[in-house]
N, C-alpha and C positions, 0 to 999 in steps of 0.2 A: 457182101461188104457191109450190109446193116446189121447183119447178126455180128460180125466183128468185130462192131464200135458198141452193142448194148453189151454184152459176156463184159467186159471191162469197166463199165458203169455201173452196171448190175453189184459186181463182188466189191466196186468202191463205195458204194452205200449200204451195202452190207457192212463190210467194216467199221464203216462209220457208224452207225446204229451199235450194233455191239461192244464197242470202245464206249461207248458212254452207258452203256448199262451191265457195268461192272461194281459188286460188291466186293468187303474185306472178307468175307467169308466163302466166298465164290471163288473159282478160278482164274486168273485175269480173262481168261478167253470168253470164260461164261457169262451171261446174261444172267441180273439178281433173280429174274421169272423165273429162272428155271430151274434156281438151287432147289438143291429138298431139305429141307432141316427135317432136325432128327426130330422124334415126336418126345416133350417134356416127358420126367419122369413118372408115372404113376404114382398116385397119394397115397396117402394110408392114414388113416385115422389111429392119432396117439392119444393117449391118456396121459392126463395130469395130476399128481395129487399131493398134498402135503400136509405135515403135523408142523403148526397150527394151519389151520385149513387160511385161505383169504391172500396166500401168495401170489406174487405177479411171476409170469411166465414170458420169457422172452426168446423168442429163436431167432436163429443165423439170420433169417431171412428173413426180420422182423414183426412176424406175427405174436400177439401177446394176447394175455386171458388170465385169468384168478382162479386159482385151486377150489375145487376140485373143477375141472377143463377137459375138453380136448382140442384139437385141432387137428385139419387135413392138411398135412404135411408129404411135400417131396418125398420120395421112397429113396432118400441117400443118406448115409452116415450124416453128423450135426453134433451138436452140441447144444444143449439147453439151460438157459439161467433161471432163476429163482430167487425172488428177493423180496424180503418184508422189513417194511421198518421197525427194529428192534431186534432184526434178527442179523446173521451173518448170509450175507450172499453165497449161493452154490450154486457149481455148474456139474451136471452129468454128461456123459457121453453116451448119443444113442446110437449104437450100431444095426446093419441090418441084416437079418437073422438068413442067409441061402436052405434053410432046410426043410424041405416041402414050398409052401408058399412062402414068397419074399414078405419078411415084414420087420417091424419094429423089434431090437432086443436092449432092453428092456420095456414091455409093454403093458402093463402101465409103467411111469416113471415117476415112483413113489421117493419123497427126500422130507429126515425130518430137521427141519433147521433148529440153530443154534443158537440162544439169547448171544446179541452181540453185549459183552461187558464195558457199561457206560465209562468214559476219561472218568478220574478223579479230579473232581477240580480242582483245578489250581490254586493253593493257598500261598503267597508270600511269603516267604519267611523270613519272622522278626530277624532284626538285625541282633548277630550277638552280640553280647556286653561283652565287653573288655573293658579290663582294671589300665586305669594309664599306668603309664611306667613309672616304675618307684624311682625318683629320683636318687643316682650314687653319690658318695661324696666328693666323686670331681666333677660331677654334672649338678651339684648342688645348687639355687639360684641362691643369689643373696639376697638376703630379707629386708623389706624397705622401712626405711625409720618408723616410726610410729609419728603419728602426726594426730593433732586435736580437731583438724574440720577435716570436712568430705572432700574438699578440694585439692589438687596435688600442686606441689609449690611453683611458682613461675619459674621456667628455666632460667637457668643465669645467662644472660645478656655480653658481650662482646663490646667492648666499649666504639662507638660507632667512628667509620673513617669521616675524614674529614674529608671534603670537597675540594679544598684548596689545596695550592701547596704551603709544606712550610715556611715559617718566615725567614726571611735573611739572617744568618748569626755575623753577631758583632764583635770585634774583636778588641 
């Protein structure tokens, strides 16, 4: 009867133990301990080079370095950048070569870059001249008298209301 009450304690603490030592990459069943991960890829040493020499070298997986470089890099297809100021950025694709041993194709990864061509500066541009409109002879203005001082004449006045009212008329 004691061996029939521990067998059912036993596999409940089991369970319980491995219900909490579950990873995403694991099984649900399995305990993280006991996955295998795969073993990373093997590296490979690339070369880097470029005209003009003193370029920044930038991979996937952000390791970087100045021409002429290499680095140990993952044995997987990538892509690599290149970039100098004054010149134009470029990126290569490096694949990787199955024939005999695995490695790098292109190996080295020689790129000659581009003078990038500076903006022109921006200059304003003067405003055009235009002639004003020649006046036509039904848009003609009329010409103002000629007068002897600088001054223009006082406008003529309104002879002012009066305040009150009129007076009574007599008859």
């Amino acid at each position: 009867m004691l061996r029939a009450r521990l067998i059912p304690a036993a596999m409940f603490a089991m369970a319980i133990a491995l219900a909490g030592c579950t990873s995403a990459s694991a099984p649900s069943w399995m305990p993280s301990w006991l996955t295998i991960k795969p073993p990373p890829p093997p590296t490979v040493t690339l070369q880097f080079e470029s005209a003009p020499a003193g370029a920044d070298v930038r991979t996937v997986d952000g390791q970087t370095c100045k021409t002429p470089c290499s680095l140990a890099l993952p044995l997987t297809a990538q892509s690599v950048s290149f970039g100098l100021n004054g010149y134009l950025p470029q990126t290569v694709a490096v694949e990787v070569a199955q024939a005999g041993e695995p490695n790098f194709q292109p190996n080295p990864v020689e790129v000659t870059l581009q003078t990038a061509q500076k903006p022109k500066p921006h200059k304003p541009k003067a405003a055009a001249r235009t002639k004003p409109p020649t006046p036509t002879r039904a848009m003609a203005a009329p010409t103002p008298p000629a007068q002897d001082n600088a001054f223009p004449p006082p406008p003529q006045m309104a002879a002012p209301a009066s305040p009150f009212p009129p007076p009574p008329q007599t008859r």
